[in-house]
N, C-alpha and C positions, 0 to 999 in steps of 0.2 A: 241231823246232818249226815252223810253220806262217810263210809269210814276213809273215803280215799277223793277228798272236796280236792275240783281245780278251782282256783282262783285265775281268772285272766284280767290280764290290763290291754292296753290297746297304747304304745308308743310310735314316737316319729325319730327317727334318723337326722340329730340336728348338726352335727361335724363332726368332722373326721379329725383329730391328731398326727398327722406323720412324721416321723422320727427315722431318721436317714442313718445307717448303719453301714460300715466299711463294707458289711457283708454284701450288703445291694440286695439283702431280704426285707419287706416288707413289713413293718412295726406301724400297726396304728391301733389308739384309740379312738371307739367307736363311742358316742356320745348321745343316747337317745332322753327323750323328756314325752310323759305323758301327751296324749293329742286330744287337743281341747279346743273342736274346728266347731264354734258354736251355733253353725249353719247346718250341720249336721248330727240329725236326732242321737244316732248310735254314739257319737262323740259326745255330744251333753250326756250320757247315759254315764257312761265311761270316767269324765270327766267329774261327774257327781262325788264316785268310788276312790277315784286318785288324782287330787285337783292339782297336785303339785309332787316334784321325783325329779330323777335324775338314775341313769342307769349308764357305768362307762365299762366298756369291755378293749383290754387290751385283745388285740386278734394279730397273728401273722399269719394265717392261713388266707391266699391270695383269692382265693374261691369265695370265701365266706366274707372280704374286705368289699370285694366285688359286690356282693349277694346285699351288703346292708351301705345301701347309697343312702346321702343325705337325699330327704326330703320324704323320702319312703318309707311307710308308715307298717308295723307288724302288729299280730297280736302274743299276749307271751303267755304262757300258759306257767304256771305255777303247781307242779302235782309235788305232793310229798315222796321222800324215800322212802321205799317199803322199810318198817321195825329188821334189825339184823342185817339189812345192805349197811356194807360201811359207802361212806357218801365220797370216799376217795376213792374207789377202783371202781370198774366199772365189770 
C-alpha cells in the first residue's frame, strides 16, 4: 500500500438546510449521500465501495454554498495528514 493512499468516494448534493440569522449572513447545511446512479458503470464501481453515507457540512462561505448546489455530484478525495501536521492549523 502506498505510504500516503487516497481514498475517494463520489457523492451528490441532496439539500441544502438554511438557517436565517438577524445577521443576513448566510448559514446552511450542506447535505451530500453517496451516488448510486445504477445506469452508470463508474457509479456502480463507487457504489460497490460506499453503498450507504451521509456527509453534512455546515458552510457560510457564500462562494462555496453556491459552488455545492443540490443535485451536483463531486468526488471527495480522502489523503491523510502528514505525521507532525497538527490537523487544526493549517
Amino acid at each position: 500500500m502506498p505510504e500516503n493512499p487516497v481514498v475517494r468516494a463520489k457523492f451528490t448534493v441532496t439539500h441544502h438546510e438554511v438557517l436565517h440569522y438577524q445577521s443576513g449572513d448566510p448559514h446552511v447545511t450542506v447535505h451530500l449521500q453517496p451516488r448510486c446512479e445504477s445506469s452508470i458503470p463508474e457509479d456502480k464501481r463507487f457504489a460497490a465501495a460506499t453503498p450507504s453515507g451521509e456527509l453534512k457540512m455546515y458552510i457560510t462561505n457564500k462562494s462555496a454554498i453556491e459552488h455545492l448546489k443540490p443535485g451536483r455530484a463531486f468526488y471527495l478525495d480522502f489523503i491523510p495528514v502528514p505525521e507532525g501536521v497538527s490537523p487544526y492549523h493549517s
